[in-house]
C-alpha positions, 0 to 999 in steps of 0.5 A: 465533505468527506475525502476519498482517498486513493490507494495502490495494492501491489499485490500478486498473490491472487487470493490476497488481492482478493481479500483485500479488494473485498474488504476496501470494498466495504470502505466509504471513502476509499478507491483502491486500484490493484496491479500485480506487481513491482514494476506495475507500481512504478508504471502506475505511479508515473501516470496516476497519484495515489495517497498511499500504496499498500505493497506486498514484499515477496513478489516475482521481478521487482520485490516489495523491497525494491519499489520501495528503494526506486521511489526514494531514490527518484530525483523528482520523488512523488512521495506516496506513502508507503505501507507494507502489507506483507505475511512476513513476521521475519525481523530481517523483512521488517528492519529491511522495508523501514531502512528503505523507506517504508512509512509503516508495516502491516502484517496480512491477517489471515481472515475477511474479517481481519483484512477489514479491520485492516481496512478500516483502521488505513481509511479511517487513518489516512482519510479522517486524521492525514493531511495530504499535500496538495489535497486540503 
């Protein structure tokens, strides 16, 4: 039996999150929950567990780049895989989300078509090849 996999948006651009709903819609085995920003992560990770959390760097309040700093410097981390999914192709951006702790950075396409190909390869991915804990 295929596995579902669980992934968090944390996206407030509208247009993106748009793109990105569309195109995970598409996806079999994959149930996405959007929130609009950084401190609506960290709410939804304290109530809910994801397999993976897609988040977007430049938002107001809480940025990208300080969730990811929250989560890895909680004492009782729930250790959700972190990729990046950001317009930003600025070196400074990239070697910032890696040294805080992101898993992976992704650039947002600038096409549907490409945000389903983004789609496809992050379920095929984390759905077929990933083992995740307590899930096998």
């Amino acid at each position: 039996m295929a596995k579902t996999i669980r992934l968090l948006l944390v996206e407030d651009d509208e247009s993106d999150a748009f793109l990105t709903k569309r195109a995970f819609a598409d996806m079999k085995g994959a149930n996405l929950m959007h929130v609009p920003g950084g401190q609506a992560a960290l709410d939804a990770l304290r109530s809910s567990r994801f397999d993976a959390m897609l988040l977007d760097l430049n938002m107001p309040g809480l940025s990208g780049h300080e969730v990811i700093e929250a989560l890895r410097e909680r004492e009782d981390p729930e250790l959700v895989p972190i990729i990046v999914f950001s317009s930003s192709s600025q070196p400074g951006d990239i070697d910032k989300a890696y040294e805080a702790g992101a898993n992976a950075y992704v650039r947002k396409p600038d096409s549907l078509g490409g945000y389903q190909q983004v789609a496809d390869a992050v379920c095929r991915f984390w759905r077929d090849h990933v083992e995740i804990p307590g899930r096998h």
